[in-house]
C-alpha positions as CSV (number, residue, x, y, z in Angstrom):
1,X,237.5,281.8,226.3
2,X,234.8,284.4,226.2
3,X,233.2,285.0,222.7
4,X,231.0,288.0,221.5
5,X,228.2,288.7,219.0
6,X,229.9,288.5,215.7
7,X,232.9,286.4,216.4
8,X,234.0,284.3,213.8
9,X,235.1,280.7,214.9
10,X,237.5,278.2,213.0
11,X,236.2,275.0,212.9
12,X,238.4,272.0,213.9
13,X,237.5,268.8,212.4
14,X,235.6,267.6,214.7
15,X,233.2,271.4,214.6
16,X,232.7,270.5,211.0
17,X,231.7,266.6,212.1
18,X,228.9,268.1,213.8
19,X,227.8,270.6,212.2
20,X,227.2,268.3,209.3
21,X,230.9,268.0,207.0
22,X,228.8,270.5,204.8
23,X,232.4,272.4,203.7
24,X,232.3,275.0,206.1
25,X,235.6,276.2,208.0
26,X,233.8,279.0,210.0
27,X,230.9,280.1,212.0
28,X,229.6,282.9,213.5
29,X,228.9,284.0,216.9
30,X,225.2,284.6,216.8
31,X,223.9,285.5,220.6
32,X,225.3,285.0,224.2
33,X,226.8,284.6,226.3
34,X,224.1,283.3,228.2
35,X,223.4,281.5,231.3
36,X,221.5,278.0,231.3
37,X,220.8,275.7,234.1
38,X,219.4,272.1,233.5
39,X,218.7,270.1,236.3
40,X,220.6,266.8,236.2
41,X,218.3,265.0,239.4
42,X,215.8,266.2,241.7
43,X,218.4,268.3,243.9
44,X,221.2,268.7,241.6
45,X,221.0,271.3,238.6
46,X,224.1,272.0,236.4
47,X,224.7,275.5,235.5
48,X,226.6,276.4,232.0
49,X,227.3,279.5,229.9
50,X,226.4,278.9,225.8
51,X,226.0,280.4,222.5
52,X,224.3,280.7,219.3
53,X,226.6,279.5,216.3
54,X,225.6,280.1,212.8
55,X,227.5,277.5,210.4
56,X,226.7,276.9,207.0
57,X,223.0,278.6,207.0
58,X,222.6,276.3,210.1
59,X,221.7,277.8,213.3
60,X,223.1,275.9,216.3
61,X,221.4,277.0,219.3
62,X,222.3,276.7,223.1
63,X,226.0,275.6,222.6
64,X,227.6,275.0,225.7
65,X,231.3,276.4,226.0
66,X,232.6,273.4,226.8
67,X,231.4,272.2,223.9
68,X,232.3,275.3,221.2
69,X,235.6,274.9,222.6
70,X,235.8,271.2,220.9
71,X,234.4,272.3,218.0
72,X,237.1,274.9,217.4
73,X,240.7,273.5,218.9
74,X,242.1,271.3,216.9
75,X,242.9,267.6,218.0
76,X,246.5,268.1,216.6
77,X,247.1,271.0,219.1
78,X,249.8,270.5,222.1
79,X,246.6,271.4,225.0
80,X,244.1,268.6,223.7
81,X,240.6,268.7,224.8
82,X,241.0,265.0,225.7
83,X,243.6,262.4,225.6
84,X,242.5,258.7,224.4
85,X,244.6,256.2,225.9
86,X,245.8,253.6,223.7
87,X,244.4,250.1,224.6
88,X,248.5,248.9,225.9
89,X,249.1,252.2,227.0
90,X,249.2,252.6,230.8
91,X,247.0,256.1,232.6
C-alpha cells in the first residue's frame, strides 16, 4: 500500500506497542515515500521504501513499509501479517 503526505493511519495494537501505548489510535503520514538502501554484508545491500510517522507528538523516522504495514493491520484480520504456529500444531 502506497501512502502520501498527510495520510492518517489506524494503529493496530501492535502500532500503539511501539510507538509507546501512549493512547494514541492514529498517526500521520509525515514525508515519503522514500527510497533507503542499507547494506546487509560487504556485496549485498537491501533496498526498501519508508516513511515519516507522526504519533502522539512522536516523530518516527525512516519506517520501512513492511514495517508501517504491522503497525496498522490488525492481528485479528483474515490476511495476517504472520501466523505463529502453536507449539503441537503441525507447519
Amino acid at each position: 500500500m502506497e501512502y502520501k503526505r498527510g495520510d492518517l493511519v489506524r494503529l493496530s495494537d501492535f502500532g500503539k506497542l511501539v510507538s509507546g501505548d501512549k493512547g494514541s489510535n492514529v498517526g500521520v503520514i509525515l514525508d515519503g515515500p522514500y527510497d533507503l538502501m542499507a547494506p546487509t554484508s560487504g556485496e549485498v545491500t537491501t533496498y526498501y521504501i519508508a516513511y515519516d510517522i507522526l504519533v502522539d507528538g512522536e516523530v518516527l523516522k525512516r519506517v520501512p513499509t513492511d514495517f508501517l504495514r504491522r503497525m496498522t493491520t490488525d492481528e485479528r484480520d483474515i490476511e495476517r501479517v504472520e501466523r505463529i504456529f502453536k507449539r503441537n500444531e503441525k507447519n
